[in-house]
C-alpha positions in Angstrom: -1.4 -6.3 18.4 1.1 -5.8 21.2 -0.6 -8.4 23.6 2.5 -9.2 25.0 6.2 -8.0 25.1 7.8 -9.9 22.8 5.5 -8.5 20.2 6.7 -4.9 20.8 10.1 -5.9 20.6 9.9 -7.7 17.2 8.1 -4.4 16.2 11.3 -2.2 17.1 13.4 -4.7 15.4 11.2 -5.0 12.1 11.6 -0.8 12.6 15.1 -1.3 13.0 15.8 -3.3 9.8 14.2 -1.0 7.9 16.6 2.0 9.1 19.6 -0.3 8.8 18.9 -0.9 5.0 18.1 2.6 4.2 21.0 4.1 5.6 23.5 1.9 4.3 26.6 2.5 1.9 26.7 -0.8 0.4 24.0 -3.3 -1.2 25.4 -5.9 1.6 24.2 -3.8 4.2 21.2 -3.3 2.3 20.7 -7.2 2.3 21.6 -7.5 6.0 18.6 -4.5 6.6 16.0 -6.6 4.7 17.1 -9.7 6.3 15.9 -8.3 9.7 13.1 -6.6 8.7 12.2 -10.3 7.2 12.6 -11.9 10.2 11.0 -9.9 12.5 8.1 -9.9 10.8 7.3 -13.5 10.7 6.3 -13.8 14.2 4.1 -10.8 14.6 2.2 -12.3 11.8 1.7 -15.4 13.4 -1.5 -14.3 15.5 -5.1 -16.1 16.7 -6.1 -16.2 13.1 -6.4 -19.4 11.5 -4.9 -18.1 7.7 -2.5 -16.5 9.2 0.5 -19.6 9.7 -0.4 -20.4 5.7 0.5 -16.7 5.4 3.3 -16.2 7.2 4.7 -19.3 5.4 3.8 -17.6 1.9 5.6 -14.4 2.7 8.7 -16.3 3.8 9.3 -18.4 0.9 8.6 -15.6 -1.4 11.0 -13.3 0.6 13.6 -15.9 1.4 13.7 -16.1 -2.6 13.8 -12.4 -3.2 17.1 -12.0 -0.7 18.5 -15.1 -1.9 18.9 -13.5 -5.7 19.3 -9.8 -3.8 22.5 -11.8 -2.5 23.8 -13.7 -5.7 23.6 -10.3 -7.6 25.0 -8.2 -5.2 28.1 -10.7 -5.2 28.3 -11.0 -9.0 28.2 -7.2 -8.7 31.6 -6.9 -6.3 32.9 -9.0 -8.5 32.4 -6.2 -11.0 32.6 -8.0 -14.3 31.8 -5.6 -17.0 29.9 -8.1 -19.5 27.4 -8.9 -16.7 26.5 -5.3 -15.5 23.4 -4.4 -17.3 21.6 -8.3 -16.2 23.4 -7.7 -12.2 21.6 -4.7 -12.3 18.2 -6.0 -13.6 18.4 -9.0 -11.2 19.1 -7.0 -8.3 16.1 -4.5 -9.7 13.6 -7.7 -9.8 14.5 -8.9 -6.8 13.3 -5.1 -4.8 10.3 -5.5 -6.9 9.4 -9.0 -5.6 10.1 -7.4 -2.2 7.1 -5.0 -2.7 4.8 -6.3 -4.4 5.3 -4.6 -7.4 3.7 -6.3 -10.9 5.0 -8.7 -12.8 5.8 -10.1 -9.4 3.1 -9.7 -7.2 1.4 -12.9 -7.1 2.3 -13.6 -3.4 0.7 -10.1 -2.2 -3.3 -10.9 -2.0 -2.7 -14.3 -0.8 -0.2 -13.1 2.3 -3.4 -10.5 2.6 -5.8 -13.0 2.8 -4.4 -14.8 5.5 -3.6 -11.3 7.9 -5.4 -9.4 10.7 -6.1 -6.1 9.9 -2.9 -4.2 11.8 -0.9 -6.8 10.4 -1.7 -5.4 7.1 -1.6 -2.3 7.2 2.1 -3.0 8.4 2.9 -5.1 5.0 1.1 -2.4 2.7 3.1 0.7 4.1 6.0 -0.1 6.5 7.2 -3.4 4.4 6.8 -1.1 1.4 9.9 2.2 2.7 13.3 -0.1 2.3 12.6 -2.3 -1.1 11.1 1.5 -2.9 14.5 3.1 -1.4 16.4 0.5 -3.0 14.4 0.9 -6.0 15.1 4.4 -6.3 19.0 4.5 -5.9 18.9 1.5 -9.0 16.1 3.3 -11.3 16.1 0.8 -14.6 14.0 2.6 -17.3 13.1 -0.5 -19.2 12.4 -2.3 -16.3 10.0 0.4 -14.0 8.5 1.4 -17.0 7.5 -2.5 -17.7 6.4 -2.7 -13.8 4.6 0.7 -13.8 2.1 -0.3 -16.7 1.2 -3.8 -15.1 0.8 -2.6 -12.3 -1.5 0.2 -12.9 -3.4 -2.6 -14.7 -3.1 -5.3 -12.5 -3.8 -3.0 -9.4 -7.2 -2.4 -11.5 -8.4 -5.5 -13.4 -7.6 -7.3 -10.5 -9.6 -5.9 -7.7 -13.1 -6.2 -10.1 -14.2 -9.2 -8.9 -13.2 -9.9 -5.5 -15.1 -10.0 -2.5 -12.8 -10.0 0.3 -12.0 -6.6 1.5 -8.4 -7.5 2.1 -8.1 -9.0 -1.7 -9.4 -5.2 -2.2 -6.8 -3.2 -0.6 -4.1 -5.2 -1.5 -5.0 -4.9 -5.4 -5.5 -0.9 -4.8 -1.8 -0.8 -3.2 0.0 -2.6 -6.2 -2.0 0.2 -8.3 -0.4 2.7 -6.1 2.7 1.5 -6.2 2.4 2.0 -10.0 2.0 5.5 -9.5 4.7 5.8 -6.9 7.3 4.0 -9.0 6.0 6.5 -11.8 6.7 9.1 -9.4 10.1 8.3 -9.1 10.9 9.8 -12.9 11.0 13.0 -11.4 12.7 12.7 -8.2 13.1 10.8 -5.2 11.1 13.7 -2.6 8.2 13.5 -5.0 7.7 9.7 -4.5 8.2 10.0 -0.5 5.7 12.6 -0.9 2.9 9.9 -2.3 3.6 7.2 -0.3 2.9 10.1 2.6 -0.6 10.8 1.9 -0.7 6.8 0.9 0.3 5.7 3.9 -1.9 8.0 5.5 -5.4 7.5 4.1 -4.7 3.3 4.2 -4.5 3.9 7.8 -7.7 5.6 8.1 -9.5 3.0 6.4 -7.7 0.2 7.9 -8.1 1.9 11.6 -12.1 2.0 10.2 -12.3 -1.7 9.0 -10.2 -3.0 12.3 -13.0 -1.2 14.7 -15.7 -2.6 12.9 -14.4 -6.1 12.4 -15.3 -5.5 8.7 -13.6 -8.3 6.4 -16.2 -8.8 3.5 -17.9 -6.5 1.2 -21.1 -8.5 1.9 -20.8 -6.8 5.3 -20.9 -3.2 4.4 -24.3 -4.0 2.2 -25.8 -5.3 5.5 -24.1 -2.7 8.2 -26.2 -0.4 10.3 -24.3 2.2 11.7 -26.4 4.5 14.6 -25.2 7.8 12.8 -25.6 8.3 9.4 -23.3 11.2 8.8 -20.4 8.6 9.8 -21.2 5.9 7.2 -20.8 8.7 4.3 -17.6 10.1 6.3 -16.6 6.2 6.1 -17.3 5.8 2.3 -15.5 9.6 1.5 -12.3 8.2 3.2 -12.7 5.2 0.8 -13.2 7.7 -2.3 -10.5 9.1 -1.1 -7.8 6.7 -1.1 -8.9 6.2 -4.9 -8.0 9.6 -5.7 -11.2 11.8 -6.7 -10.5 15.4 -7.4 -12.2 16.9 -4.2 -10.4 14.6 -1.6 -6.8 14.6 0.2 -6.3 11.5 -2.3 -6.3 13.8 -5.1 -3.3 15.9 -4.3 -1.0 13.4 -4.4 -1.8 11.9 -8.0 -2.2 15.4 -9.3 1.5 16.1 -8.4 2.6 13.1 -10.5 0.4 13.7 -13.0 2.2 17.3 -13.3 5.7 15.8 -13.3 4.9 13.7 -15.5 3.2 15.8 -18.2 6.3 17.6 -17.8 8.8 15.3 -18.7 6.9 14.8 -21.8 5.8 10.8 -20.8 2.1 11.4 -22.1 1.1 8.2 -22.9 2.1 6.4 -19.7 0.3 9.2 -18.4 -2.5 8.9 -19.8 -2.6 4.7 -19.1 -2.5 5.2 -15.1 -5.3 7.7 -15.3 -7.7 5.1 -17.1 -6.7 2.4 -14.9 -7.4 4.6 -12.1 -10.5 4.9 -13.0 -11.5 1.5 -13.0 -10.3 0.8 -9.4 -12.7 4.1 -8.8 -15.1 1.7 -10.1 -14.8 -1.0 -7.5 -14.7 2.0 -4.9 -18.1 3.4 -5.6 -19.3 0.0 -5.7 -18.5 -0.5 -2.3 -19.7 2.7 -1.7 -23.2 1.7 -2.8 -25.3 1.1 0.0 -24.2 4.3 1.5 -25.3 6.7 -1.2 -28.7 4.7 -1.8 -30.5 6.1 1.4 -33.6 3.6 1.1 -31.1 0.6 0.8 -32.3 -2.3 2.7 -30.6 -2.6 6.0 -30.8 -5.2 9.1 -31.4 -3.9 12.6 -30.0 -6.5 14.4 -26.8 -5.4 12.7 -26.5 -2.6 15.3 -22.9 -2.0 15.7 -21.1 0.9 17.3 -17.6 2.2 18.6 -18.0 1.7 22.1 -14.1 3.3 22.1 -14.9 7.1 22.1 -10.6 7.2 21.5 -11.5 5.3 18.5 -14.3 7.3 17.5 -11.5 10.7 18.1 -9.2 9.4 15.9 -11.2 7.9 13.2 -12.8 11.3 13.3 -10.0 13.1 13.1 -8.1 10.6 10.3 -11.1 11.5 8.3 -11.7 15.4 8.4 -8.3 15.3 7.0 -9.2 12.7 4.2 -12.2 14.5 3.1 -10.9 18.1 3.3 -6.9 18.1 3.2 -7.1 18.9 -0.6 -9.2 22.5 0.1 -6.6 23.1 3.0 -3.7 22.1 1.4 -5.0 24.8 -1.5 -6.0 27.5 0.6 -2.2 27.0 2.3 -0.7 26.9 -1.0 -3.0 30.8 -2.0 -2.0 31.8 1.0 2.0 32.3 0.1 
């Protein structure tokens, strides 16, 4: 990614924007902070890919429009008139949602997928994601997050059932996580951080994995050889994982909301994200299919391995903790 300096230093500056709109006092400044991030971004996803100009186009238009209403509200909001409050408030609330992703308005986010490398991604679906869900969580709407929570648990799942493109994949499984982490935000704002933790965490491990590889295509995992296969099921767990089944790190994370909110009585939602959870643990196993059918037809020429053994270390290491945070974390929590 950093194949030259100027790279690195649009990387501090997108890093930068981020801190400047988190830590400031006033929605202006806020504005200002997304701005940069913005605009730092849109050359470090201009790369050797040939999607990737159609891309970084995409993303501009549709974040040039988000700030530009971010603005207008923000003004009509100094201007403080009191008949106007509730829809300056509601504009200003779409406008952070259009900023990540979040359903009714993510229509941009699998397309700007589509067109990304793999690092590049991962940088949209977590880094991209910390100033708009900050802003989200100082303006907290109830009509409005409760609206954007339910389509995008559904979205997030009915969405991802038919594609083929790996990226289309991950992209549909972070709008149904942002469900969850905008459901998270009921309780409080540390629980929510918390999620996008362990969600940031486990989309880097199977990023990381896809990256090394060179893995685009679900096509591609049916036809895969891997020399060991102890790491082609440690490959699949981390994928399981990021879905959220009870006996992996992805578990702990949804079983903290899911206690908040059974505790602040919102049963029903509740009971909506699990189901549509379930269906993007659907589209998980069946990517997970030619792993757990031993005698599945594989090609030998596909012989592919990490020549990398740094790569290898950390993909390792990324997915012990996937597969067996949740039994640590628990032991931990016996312990005191």
């Amino acid at each position: 990614m950093f194949n030259n300096s100027s790279k690195a230093m649009f990387f501090s500056i997108l890093m930068a924007g981020t801190v400047i709109s988190i830590s400031s006092n006033s929605w202006l400044g806020a504005w200002m902070g997304l701005e940069i991030n913005l605009l730092s971004f849109i050359p470090l996803m201009n790369d050797s890919k040939l999607m990737s100009t159609e891309a970084s186009l995409k993303y501009f238009l549709t974040q040039a429009l988000a700030s530009s209403i971010l603005l207008f509200s923000v003004i009509l909001l100094m201007i403080n008139s009191k008949n106007s409050m509730n829809f300056t408030e509601m504009m200003i609330f779409s406008s952070l949602l259009l900023k990540s992703g979040s359903a009714p308005f993510h229509f941009w986010f699998p397309n700007v997928m589509e067109g990304l490398s793999w690092l590049n991604a991962l940088i949209l679906m977590t880094w991209q994601k910390i100033a708009p869900l900050m802003l989200i969580s100082y303006l907290i709407n109830k009509p409005l997050i409760l609206m954007s929570i339910i389509l995008s648990s559904m979205i997030g799942a009915l969405g991802g059932l038919n594609q083929t493109s790996l990226r289309k994949l991950m992209a549909y499984s972070s709008i149904n996580h942002l469900g969850w982490m905008l459901a998270a935000m009921f309780s409080s704002n540390s629980l929510w951080m918390i999620y996008f933790s362990f969600y940031s965490f486990l989309t880097f491990s199977m990023i990381f994995m896809f990256n090394s590889f060179k893995i685009s295509h679900i096509n591609q995992l049916f036809t895969l050889f891997f020399k060991n296969k102890n790491l082609k099921f440690i490959l699949f767990f981390n994928l399981l994982s990021l879905g959220g089944l009870p006996p992996f790190l992805g578990f702990f994370p949804k079983l903290m909301v899911i206690q908040a909110l059974t505790m602040n009585n919102q049963l029903f939602l509740l009971t909506f994200m699990v189901l549509m959870t379930l269906i993007t643990l659907y589209f998980y196993l069946r990517l997970c299919y030619s792993t757990f059918m031993l005698n599945y037809y594989e090609n030998n020429w596909m012989n592919i391995s990490m020549h990398k053994s740094m790569n290898m270390n950390i993909f390792i290491t990324c997915s012990f903790i996937s597969t067996f945070g949740l039994f640590l974390i628990s032991s931990l929590m016996f312990m005191y």
